[in-house]
C-alpha positions as CSV (number, residue, x, y, z in Angstrom):
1,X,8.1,14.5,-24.3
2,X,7.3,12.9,-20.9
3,X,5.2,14.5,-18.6
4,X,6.8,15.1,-15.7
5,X,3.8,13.8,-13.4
6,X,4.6,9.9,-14.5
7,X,7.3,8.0,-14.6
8,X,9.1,6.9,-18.0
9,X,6.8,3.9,-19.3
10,X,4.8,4.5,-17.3
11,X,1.7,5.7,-19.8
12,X,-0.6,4.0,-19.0
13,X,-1.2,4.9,-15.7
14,X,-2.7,8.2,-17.7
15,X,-5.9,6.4,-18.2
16,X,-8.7,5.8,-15.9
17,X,-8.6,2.8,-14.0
18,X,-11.9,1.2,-15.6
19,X,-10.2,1.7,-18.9
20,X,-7.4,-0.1,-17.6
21,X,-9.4,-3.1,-16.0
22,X,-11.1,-3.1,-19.2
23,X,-7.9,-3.3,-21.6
24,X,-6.3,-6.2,-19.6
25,X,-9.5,-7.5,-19.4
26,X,-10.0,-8.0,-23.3
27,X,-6.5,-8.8,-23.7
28,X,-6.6,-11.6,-21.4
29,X,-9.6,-13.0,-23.0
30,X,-8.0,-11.9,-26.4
31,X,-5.0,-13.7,-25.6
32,X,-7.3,-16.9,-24.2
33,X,-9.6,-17.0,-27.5
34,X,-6.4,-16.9,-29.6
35,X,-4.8,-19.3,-28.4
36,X,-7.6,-22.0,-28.0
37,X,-8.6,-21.0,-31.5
38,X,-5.0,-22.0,-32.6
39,X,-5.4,-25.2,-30.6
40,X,-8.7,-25.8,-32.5
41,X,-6.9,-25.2,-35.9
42,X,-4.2,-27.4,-35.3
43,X,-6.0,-30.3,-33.9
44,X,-8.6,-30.1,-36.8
45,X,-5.7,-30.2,-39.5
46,X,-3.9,-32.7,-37.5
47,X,-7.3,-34.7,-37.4
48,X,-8.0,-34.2,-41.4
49,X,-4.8,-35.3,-42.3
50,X,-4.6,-38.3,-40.3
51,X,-8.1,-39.7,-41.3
52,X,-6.8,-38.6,-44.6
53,X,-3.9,-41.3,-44.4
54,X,-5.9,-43.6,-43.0
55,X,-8.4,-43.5,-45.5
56,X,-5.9,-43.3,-48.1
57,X,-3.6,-46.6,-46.7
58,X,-7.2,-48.7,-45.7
59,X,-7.9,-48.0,-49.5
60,X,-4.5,-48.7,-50.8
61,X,-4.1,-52.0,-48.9
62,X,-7.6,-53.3,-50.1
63,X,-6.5,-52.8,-53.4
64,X,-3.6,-54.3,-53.3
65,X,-5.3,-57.8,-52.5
66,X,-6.8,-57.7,-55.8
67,X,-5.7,-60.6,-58.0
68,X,-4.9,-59.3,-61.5
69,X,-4.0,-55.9,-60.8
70,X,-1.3,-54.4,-62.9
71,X,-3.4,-55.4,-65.3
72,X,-6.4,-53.4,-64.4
73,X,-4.6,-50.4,-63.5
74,X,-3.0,-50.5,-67.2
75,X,-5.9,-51.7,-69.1
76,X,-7.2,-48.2,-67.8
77,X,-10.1,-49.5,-65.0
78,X,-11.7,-46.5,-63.7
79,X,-10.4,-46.0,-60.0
80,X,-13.9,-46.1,-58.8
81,X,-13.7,-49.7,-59.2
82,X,-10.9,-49.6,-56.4
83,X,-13.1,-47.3,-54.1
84,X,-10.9,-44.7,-54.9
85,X,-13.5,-42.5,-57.1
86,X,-10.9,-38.9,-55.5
87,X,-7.6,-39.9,-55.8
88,X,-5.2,-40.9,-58.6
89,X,-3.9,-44.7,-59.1
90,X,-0.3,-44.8,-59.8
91,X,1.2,-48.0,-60.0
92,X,4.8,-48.6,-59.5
93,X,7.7,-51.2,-60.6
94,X,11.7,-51.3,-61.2
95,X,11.5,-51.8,-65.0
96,X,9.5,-49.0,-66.1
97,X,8.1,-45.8,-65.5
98,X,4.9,-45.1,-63.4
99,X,1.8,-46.2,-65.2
100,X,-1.9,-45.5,-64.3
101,X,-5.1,-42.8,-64.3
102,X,-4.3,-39.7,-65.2
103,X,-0.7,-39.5,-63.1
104,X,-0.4,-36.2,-61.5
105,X,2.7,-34.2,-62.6
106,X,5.0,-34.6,-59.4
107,X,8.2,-36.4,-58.9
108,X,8.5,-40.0,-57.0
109,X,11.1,-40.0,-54.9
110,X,13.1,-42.2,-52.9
111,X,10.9,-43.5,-49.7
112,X,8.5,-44.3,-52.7
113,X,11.4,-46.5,-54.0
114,X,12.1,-48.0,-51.0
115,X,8.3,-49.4,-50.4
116,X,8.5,-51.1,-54.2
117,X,12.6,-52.7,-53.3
118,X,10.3,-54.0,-50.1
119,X,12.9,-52.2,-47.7
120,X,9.6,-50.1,-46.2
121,X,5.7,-51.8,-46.3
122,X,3.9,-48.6,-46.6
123,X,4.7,-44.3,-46.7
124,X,2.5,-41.2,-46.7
125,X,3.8,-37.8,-47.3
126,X,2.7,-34.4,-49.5
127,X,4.3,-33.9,-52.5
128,X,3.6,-30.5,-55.1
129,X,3.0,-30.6,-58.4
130,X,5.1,-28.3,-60.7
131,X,2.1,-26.3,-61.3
132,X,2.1,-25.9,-57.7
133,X,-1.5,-28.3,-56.8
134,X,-0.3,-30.1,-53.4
135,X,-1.0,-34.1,-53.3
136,X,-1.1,-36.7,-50.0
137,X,0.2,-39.6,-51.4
138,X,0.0,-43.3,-50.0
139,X,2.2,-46.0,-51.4
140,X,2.2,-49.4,-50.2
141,X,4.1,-52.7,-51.4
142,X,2.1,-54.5,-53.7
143,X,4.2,-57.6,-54.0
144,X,8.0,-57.8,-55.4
145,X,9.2,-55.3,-57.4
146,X,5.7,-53.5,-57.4
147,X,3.8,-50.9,-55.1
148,X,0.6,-49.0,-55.9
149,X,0.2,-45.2,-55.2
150,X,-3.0,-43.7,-54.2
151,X,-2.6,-39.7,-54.6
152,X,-5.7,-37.4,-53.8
153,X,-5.6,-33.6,-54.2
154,X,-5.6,-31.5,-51.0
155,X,-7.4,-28.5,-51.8
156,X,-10.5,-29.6,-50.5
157,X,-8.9,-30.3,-46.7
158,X,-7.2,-26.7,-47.6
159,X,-10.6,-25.0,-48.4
160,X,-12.4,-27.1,-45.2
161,X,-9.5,-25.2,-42.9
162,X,-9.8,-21.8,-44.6
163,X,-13.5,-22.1,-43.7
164,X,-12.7,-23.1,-40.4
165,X,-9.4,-20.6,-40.3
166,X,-12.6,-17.7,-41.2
167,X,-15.0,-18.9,-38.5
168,X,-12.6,-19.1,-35.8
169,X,-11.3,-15.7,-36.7
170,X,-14.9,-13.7,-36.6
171,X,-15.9,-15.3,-33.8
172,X,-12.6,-15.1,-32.0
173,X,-13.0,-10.6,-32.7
174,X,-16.6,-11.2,-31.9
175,X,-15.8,-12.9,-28.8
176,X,-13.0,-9.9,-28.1
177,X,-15.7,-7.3,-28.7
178,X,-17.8,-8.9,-26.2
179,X,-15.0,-8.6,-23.8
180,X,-14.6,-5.5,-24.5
181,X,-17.7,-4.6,-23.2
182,X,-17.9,-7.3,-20.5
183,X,-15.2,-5.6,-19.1
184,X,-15.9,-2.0,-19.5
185,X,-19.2,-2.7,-17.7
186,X,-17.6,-4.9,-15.3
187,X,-15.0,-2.0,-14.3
188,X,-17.9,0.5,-14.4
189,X,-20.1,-1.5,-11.9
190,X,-17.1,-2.5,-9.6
191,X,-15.1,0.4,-9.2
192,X,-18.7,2.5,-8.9
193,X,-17.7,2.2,-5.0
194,X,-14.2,3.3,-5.6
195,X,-15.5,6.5,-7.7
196,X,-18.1,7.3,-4.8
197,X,-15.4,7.6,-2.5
198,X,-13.2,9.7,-4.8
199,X,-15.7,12.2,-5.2
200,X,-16.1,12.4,-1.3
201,X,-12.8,13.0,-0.9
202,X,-12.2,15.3,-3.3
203,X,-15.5,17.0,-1.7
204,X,-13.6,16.9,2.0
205,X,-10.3,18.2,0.1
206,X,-12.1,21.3,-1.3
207,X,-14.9,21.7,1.8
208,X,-12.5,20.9,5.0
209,X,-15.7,18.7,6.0
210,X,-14.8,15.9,8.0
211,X,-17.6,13.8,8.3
212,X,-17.0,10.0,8.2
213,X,-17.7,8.8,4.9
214,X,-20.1,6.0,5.0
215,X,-19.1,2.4,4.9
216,X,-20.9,-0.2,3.0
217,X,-19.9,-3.6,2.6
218,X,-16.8,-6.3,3.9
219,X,-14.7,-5.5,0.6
220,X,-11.5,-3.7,-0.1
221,X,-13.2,-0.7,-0.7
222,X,-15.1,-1.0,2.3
223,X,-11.8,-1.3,4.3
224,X,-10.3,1.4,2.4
225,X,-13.4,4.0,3.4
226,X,-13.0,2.8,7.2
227,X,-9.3,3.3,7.2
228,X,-10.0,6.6,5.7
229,X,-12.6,7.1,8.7
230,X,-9.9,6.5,11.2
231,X,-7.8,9.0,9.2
232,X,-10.7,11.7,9.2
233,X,-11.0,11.3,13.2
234,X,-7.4,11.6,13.9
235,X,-6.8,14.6,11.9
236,X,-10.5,16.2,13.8
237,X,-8.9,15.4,16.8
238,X,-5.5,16.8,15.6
239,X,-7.3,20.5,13.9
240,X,-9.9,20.6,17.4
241,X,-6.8,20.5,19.8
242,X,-4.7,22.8,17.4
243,X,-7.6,25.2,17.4
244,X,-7.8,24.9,21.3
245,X,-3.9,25.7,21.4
246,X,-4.5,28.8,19.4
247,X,-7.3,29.5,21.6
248,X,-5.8,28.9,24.6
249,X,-2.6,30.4,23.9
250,X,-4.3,33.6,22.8
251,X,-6.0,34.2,26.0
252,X,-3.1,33.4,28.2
253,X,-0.9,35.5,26.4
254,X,-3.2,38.5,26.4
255,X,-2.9,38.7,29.9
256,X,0.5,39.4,30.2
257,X,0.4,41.2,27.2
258,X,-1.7,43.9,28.6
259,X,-0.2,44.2,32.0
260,X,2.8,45.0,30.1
261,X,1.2,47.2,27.7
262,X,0.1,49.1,30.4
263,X,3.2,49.7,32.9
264,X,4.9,50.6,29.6
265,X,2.3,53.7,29.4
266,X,2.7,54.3,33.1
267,X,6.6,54.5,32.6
268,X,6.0,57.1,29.4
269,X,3.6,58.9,31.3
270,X,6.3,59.7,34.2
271,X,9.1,60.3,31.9
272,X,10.0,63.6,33.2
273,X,7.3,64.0,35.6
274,X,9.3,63.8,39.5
275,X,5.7,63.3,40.6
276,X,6.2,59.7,40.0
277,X,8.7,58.3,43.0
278,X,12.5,56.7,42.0
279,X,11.2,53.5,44.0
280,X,7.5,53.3,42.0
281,X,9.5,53.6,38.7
282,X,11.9,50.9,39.9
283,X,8.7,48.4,41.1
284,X,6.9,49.3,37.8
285,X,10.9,48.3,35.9
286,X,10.9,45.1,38.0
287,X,7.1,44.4,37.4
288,X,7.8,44.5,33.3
289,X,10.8,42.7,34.0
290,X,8.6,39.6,35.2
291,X,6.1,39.9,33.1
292,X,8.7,39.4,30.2
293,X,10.0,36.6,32.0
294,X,6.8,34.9,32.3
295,X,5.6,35.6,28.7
296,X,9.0,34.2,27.4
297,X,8.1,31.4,30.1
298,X,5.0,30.8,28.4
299,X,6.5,31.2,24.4
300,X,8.5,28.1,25.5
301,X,6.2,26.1,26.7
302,X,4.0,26.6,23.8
303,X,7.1,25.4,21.5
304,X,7.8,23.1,23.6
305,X,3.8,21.4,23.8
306,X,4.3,22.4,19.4
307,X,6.5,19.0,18.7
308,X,3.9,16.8,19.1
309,X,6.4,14.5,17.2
310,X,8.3,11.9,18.4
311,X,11.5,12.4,20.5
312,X,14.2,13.2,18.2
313,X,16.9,14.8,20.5
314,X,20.4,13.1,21.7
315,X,19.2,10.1,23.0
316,X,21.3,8.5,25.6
317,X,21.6,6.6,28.9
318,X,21.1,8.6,31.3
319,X,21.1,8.6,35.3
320,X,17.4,9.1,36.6
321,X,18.9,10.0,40.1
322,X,21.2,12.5,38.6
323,X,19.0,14.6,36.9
324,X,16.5,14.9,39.8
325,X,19.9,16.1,41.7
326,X,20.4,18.6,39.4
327,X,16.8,20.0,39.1
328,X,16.4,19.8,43.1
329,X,19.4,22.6,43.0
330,X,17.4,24.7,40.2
331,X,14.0,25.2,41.7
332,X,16.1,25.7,45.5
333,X,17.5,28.8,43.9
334,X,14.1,30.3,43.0
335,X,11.8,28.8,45.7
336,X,12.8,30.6,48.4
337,X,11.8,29.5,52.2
338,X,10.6,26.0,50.6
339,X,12.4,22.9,52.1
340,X,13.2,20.0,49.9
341,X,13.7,16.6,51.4
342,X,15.1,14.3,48.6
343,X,16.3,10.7,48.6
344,X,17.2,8.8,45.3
345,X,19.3,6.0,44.1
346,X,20.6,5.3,40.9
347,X,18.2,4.4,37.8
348,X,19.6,4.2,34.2
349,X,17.1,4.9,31.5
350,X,17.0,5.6,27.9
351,X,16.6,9.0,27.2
352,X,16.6,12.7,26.5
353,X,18.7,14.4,29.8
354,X,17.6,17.6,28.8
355,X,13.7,16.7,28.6
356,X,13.8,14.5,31.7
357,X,15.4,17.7,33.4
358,X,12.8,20.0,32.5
359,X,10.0,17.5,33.0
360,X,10.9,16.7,36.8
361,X,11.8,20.8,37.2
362,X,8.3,21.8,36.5
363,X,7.0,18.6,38.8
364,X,9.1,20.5,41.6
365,X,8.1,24.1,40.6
366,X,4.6,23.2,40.5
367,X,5.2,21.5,44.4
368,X,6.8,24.6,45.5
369,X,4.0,26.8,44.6
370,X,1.3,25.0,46.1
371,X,3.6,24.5,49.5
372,X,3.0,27.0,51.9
373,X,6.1,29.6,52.9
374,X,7.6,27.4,55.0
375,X,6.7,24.1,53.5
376,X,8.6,21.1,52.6
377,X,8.5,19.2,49.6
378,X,9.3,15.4,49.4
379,X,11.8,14.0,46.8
380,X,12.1,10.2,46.4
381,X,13.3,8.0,43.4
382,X,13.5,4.2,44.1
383,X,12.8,1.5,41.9
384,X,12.9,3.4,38.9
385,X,9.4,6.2,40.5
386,X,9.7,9.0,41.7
387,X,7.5,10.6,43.7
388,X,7.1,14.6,44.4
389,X,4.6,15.1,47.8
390,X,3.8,18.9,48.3
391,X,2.3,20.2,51.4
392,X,-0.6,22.3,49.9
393,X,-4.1,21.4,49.5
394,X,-3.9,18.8,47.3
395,X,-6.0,18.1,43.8
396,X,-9.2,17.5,44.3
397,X,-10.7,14.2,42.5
398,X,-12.5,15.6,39.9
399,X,-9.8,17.5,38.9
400,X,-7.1,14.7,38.8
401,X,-8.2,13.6,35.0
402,X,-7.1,16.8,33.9
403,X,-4.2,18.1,35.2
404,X,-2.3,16.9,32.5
405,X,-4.4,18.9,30.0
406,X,-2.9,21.9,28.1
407,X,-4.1,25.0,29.9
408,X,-6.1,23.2,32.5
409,X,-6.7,25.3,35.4
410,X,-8.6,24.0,38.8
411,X,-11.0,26.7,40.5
412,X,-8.5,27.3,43.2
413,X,-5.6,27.5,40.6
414,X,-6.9,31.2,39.0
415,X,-5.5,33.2,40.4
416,X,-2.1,31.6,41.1
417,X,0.8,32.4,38.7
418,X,1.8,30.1,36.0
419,X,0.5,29.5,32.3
420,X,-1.2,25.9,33.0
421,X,1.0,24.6,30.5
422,X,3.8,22.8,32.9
423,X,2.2,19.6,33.6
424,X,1.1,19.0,30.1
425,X,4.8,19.3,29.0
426,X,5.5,16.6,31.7
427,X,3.2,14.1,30.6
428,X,4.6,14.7,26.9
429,X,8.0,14.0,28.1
430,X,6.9,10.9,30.1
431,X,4.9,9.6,27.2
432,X,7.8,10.0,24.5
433,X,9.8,7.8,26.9
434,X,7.3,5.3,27.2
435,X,6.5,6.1,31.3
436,X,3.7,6.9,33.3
437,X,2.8,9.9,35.8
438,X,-0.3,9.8,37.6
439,X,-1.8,12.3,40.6
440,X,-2.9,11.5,43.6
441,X,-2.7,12.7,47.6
442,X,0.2,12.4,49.6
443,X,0.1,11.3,53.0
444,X,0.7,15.1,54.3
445,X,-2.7,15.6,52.3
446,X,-1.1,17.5,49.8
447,X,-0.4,15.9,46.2
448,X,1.3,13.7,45.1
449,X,2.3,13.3,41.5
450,X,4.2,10.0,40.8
451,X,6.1,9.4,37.9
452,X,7.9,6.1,36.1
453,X,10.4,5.8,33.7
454,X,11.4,2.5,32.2
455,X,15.1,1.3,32.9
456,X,17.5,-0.2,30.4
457,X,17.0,-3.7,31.4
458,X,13.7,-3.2,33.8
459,X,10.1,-3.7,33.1
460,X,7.3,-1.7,34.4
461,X,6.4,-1.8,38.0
462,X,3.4,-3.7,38.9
């Protein structure tokens, strides 16, 4: 059965890694060893054969330039005499059968023929006995009609290449066992790094610490730990402002919370007491009834500030100059005595309508509230920026940095209403477009909060 953790064939990645860098280790040098150990075989039995020949025709072709010598070879001369003390004389003719010492029981055949008719000068080639005892035999022409045979036995070039078959073969498995542990020790000593930082990661999987590991080295592993570094940083960042947002969020919504906690027990407490006026129970109503609206207020905002993702809504082009328009009429319908003086011309950008709607809303809510009663705000769009000038007391430099920040709350902002989250969504917004906002003072000396959208076809303003 296949475990359902690894792929079909796929085995082997079961084993440790240094088991695995040891394995293709030795088989590589297995593989290496084997082959140049055929090689060596080969090219030794190629060698001893051909000095074999060559010994045997030199021999051959000496004797033949002896005077006299069917003669000698029938009158029985030893073959020593011939310088041929290992090999068997044969000699050859057309009348007759092969005559010499002590002819070996194997059959002539016809290239041996063909050197004594004078149609070839000389032939080598093994030929068996019927007992099964293998022969090299040399024939060369002798003169017409005759050619003289030189056959020695092989079994002495067959037990030199067993020997050498048997020493190439134990030192070929010694030479894999030595690879064997040439590797294992080599995959020990270089992956040591790579098993350090396993066991700190597997120590930051089960202790949530996220300390930087440390980094030693130019290597791949070294790379690998850095990388890993930038990893651990980015996700402290990302658990320290998650923790903030809980934080946060908590203590803002607690507020609201209890203030509606507690006109709820104010309402119980009068039900059916005429102590309590029809127009107090009707402010206390209304008061809940805002206090709902500003907690749901706040609920989206967190939601909204929650998909710290990339944009993934309808994506569209979309008329900078007409969602401004439509935004304008929102906040006029809930900022009452507030003037808004608003000029735009068209700007066609890439984008979310909805989130560029709610992002330049809560740029014109927050300018209403800081105007006075009978304040104007400013509206223009040109050139792709826009630019929202309030008439209150503007942001004071310190604070500019961090007005963007979630829950960020100047000293003269406690007290006024709001959650301290609607900036923070704007810069989101801007930033998943690929803008800019920045804060600064307006020439009434209120603020000014300038933001910048790319267009279709436009580049960023200089």
């Amino acid at each position: 059965m296949t475990s359902p953790d690894w792929p079909p064939g796929r085995w082997h990645y079961r084993r440790s890694l240094a088991s695995r860098v040891a394995v293709l280790t030795t088989f590589a040098l297995g593989v290496s060893i084997a082959i140049m150990a055929l090689t060596a075989y080969v090219v030794m039995r190629q060698q001893l054969m051909s000095s074999l020949d060559q010994s045997l025709l030199n021999r051959a072709h000496k004797a033949t330039s002896v005077s006299a010598l069917s003669e000698l070879t029938v009158q029985g001369v030893p073959p020593w005499w011939l310088g041929a003390a290992d090999v068997r004389v044969i000699f050859v003719t057309l009348d007759g059968p092969p005559s010499g010492t002590d002819i070996p029981d194997f059959t002539l055949g016809r290239p041996e023929y063909e050197v004594v008719t004078g149609r070839r000068e000389s032939v080598v080639r093994t030929l068996v006995t019927k007992e099964g005892e293998r022969f090299r035999v040399a024939t060369v022409h002798a003169s017409s009609g005759q050619a003289l045979i030189l056959a020695q036995p092989l079994a002495p070039n067959d037990r030199t290449l067993e020997k050498l078959g048997g020493v190439l073969f134990v030192f070929g498995a010694l030479g894999v066992l030595a690879a064997l542990l040439a590797g294992w020790l080599v995959a020990r000593n270089g992956l040591r790094p790579v098993r350090r930082l396993t066991s700190a990661v597997e120590r930051i999987a089960v202790t949530e610490d996220l300390t930087p590991l440390r980094v030693e080295g130019d290597d791949e592993v070294a790379r690998l730990a850095t990388a890993f570094n930038q990893m651990l940083l980015a996700l402290g960042a990302s658990r320290d402002r998650q923790r903030r947002l809980v934080a946060d969020a908590s203590h803002e919504l607690r507020t609201p919370l209890t203030s509606l906690r507690t006109n709820l027990d104010l309402l119980r407490q009068a039900e059916g007491n005429s102590a309590l006026p029809a127009q107090a129970r009707l402010e206390l109503l209304d008061d809940v009834r805002g206090q709902i609206e500003e907690l749901s207020a706040l609920v989206g905002d967190l939601v909204e500030l929650a998909r710290d993702e990339p944009m993934t809504h309808v994506v569209a082009e979309v008329d900078l100059a007409d969602v401004v328009d439509r935004a304008v009429t929102r906040v006029r319908r809930r900022a009452h005595g507030i003037a808004f003086d608003v000029s735009t011309t068209p700007w066609t950008v890439l984008g979310d309508a909805s989130s560029l709607e709610r992002a330049v809303t809560n740029l014109l809510d927050n300018a209403a509230k800081w105007s006075p009663t009978d304040g104007t705000v400013t509206v223009r769009l040109a050139d792709g920026v826009l630019t929202v000038d309030d008439e209150g007391t503007g942001v004071a430099e310190a604070d500019r940095p961090h007005v963007f920040e979630r829950f960020y709350r100047a000293e003269e902002s406690r007290a006024m209403p709001g959650s301290g989250l609607g900036l923070a969504i704007v810069r989101q917004v801007i930033d998943r477009h690929g803008g800019r906002i920045e804060v600064s003072e307006a020439p009434s000396g209120g603020a000014r909060f300038s933001m910048w959208v790319p267009g279709v076809t436009a580049d960023a303003p200089a």
